[in-house]
C-alpha positions in Angstrom: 46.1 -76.4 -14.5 43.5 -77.0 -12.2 39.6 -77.2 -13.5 37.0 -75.4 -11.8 34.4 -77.6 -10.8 31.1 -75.7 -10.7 28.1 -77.6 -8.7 24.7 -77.4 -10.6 22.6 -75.1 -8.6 20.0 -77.2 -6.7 16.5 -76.8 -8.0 14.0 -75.9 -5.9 11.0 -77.2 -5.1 7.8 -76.4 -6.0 5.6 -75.2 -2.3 3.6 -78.5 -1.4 -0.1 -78.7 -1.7 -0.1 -78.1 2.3 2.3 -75.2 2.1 -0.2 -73.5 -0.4 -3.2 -74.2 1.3 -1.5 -72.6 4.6 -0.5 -69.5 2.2 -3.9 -69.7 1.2 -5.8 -69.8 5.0 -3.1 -66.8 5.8 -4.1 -64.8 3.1 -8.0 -65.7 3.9 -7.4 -64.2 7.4 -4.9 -61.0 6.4 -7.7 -59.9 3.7 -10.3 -60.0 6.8 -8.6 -58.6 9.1 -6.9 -55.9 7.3 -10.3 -54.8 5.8 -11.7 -54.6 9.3 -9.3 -52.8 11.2 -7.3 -51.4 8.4 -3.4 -51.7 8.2 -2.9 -50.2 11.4 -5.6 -51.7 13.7 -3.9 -55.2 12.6 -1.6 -57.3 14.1 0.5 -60.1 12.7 -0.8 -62.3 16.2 -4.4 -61.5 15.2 -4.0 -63.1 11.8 -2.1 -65.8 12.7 -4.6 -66.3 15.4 -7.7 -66.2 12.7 -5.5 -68.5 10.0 -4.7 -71.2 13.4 -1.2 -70.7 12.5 1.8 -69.4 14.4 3.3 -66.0 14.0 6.5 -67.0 12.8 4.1 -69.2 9.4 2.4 -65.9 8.5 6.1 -64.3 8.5 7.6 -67.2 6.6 4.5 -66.8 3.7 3.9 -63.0 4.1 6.8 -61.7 5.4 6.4 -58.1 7.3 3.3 -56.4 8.2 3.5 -54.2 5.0 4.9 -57.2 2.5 1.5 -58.9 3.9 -0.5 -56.3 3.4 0.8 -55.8 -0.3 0.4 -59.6 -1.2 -3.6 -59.8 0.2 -4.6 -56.6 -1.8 -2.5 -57.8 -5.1 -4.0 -61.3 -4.8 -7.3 -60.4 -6.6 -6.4 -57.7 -8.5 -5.6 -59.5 -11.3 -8.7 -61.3 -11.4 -10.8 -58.3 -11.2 -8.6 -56.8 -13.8 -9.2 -59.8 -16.4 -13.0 -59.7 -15.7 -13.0 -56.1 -16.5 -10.7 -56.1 -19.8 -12.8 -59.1 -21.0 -16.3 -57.6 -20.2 -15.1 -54.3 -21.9 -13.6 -55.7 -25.2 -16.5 -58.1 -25.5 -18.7 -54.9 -25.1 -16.5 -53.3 -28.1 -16.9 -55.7 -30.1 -20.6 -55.6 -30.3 -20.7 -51.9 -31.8 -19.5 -48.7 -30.7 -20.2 -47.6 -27.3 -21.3 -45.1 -24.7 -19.9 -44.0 -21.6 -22.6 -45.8 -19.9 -21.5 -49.0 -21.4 -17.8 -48.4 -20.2 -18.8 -47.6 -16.3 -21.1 -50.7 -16.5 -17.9 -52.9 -17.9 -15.8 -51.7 -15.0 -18.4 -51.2 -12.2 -20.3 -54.5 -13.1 -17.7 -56.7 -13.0 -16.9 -55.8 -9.6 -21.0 -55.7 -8.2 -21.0 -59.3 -9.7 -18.2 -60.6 -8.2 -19.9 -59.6 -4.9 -23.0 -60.6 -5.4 -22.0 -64.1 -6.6 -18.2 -65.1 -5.8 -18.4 -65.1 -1.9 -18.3 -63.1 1.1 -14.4 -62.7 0.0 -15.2 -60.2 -2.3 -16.9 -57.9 0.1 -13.8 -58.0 2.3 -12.0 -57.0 -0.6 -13.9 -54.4 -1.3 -13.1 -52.7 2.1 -9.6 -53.6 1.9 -9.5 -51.6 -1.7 -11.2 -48.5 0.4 -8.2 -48.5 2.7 -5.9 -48.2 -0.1 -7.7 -45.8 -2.2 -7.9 -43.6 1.3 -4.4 -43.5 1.8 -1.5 -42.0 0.0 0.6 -44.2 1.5 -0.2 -46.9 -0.6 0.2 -45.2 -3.7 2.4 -47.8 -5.1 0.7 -50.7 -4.5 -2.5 -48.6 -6.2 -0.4 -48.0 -9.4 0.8 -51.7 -9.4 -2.5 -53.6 -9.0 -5.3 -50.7 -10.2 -4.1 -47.8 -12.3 -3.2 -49.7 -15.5 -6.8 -51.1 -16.1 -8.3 -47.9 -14.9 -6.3 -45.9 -17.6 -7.2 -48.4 -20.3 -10.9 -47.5 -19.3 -10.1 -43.5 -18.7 -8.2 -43.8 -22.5 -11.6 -44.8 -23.8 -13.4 -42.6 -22.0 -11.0 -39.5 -23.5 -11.4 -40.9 -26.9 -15.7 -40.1 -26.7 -14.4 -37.0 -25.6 -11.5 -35.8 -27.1 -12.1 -31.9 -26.1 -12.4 -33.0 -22.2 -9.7 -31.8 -19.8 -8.0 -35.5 -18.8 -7.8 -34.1 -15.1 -11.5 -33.6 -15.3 -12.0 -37.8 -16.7 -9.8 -38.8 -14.0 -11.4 -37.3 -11.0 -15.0 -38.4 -12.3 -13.4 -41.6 -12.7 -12.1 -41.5 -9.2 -15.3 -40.3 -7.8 -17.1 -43.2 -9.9 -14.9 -46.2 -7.9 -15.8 -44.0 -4.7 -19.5 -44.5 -5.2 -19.1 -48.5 -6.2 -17.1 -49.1 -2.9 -19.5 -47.3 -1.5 -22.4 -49.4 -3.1 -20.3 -52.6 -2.2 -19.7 -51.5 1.7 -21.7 -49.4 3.1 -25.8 -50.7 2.1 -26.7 -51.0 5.6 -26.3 -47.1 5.6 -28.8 -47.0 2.3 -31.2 -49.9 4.4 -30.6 -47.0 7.6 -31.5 -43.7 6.4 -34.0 -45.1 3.4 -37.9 -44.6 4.8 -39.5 -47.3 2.9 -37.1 -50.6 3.0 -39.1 -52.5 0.3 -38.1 -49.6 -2.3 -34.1 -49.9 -2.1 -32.9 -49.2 -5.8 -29.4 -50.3 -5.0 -29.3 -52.4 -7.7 -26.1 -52.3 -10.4 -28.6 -50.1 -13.0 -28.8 -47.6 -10.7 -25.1 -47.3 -9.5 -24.0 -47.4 -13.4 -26.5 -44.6 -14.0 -25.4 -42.8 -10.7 -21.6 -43.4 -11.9 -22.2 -42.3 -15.6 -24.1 -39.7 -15.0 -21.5 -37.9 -12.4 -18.5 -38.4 -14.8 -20.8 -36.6 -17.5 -21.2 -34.1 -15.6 -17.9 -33.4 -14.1 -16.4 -33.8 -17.7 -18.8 -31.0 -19.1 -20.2 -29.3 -16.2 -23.3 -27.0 -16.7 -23.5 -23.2 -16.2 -24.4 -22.7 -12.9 -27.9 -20.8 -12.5 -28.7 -18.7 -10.1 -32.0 -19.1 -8.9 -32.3 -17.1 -5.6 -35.2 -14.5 -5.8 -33.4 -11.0 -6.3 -33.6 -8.8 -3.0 -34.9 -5.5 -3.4 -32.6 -2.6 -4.5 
């Protein structure tokens, strides 16, 4: 009776400190690229041509256009995420908490990163934009957002049980609008603001901006009509 032989599966190898750093500078280049021209205005030749690679490298690490494109958004999101988490639990554990305190865990951790981990994060920040713009990446949203921003809608619901969760969500949505817009778009504040030296776009004033807006939308006020009454 013959014995099968079975050859041990050959292990295989860890990527090389040069094959990471060339995933790395690929990465580096897809995140600015695709956050300036958006999935569509990019070309695998243009990023290849910002990372000083070939084309068929930024294949071999990214794969396709869209694989690429899934792989630069997803490669922060779980640092973002952990900042967040940690920043809000810390935050519980110091005493009970308002909704101010929950839109400053999850809006602050972001504004910091910005101001103080590099010009990467600014990119990201438009690159984010894109995604939350299009349906199309809907997927990649729920993979790498929506479970940290329902743990922060869940405590949101549970200071107000009574609120319609539709009504939590979209404030919630329109609160991430307003700190992309904080993170992207101050040239249009320094633009349209008369006096310059005055520019409260500082994290205080977004949180307040954020919290504020999700109040309202949660629990909207009766709408008064304050026209003068035309003669009968």
């Amino acid at each position: 009776m013959n014995s099968q032989i079975t050859q041990p599966k050959q292990r295989q190898r860890a990527p090389s400190k040069r094959s990471l750093a060339t995933r790395s500078r690929i990465l580096d280049a897809a995140e600015q690229v695709f956050a300036d021209r958006g999935f569509d205005g990019a070309s695998i030749r243009d990023i290849a041509g910002l990372a000083g690679v070939q084309v068929g490298l930024v294949h071999h690490h990214g794969g396709g256009k869209e694989e690429l494109f899934h792989q630069t958004v997803a490669r922060r999101a779980d640092e973002l995420s952990a900042l967040r988490l940690q920043d809000l639990e810390k935050r519980k554990s110091a005493g009970p908490m308002s909704l101010h305190d929950v839109v400053e865990c999850f809006v602050g951790a972001y504004v910091r990163l910005a101001r103080d981990g590099g010009p990467h994060w600014l990119a990201y920040a438009r690159l984010v934009a894109h995604v939350s713009a299009d349906p199309r990446w809907r997927k990649i949203a729920a993979e790498c957002f929506d479970p940290t921003a329902s743990r922060f809608i869940g405590e949101i619901a549970v200071m107000y049980p009574a609120a319609d969760p539709a009504r939590i969500a979209t404030g919630f949505v329109y609160s991430v609008a307003a700190m992309l817009a904080n993170l992207t778009s101050a040239w249009r504040i320094n633009a349209l603001n008369p006096d310059p030296d005055n520019a409260p776009g500082d994290l205080d004033t977004l949180v307040a901006f954020c919290a504020a807006g999700i109040a309202a939308v949660i629990d909207p006020a009766p709408v008064i009509d304050t026209a003068a009454p035309r003669d009968a």
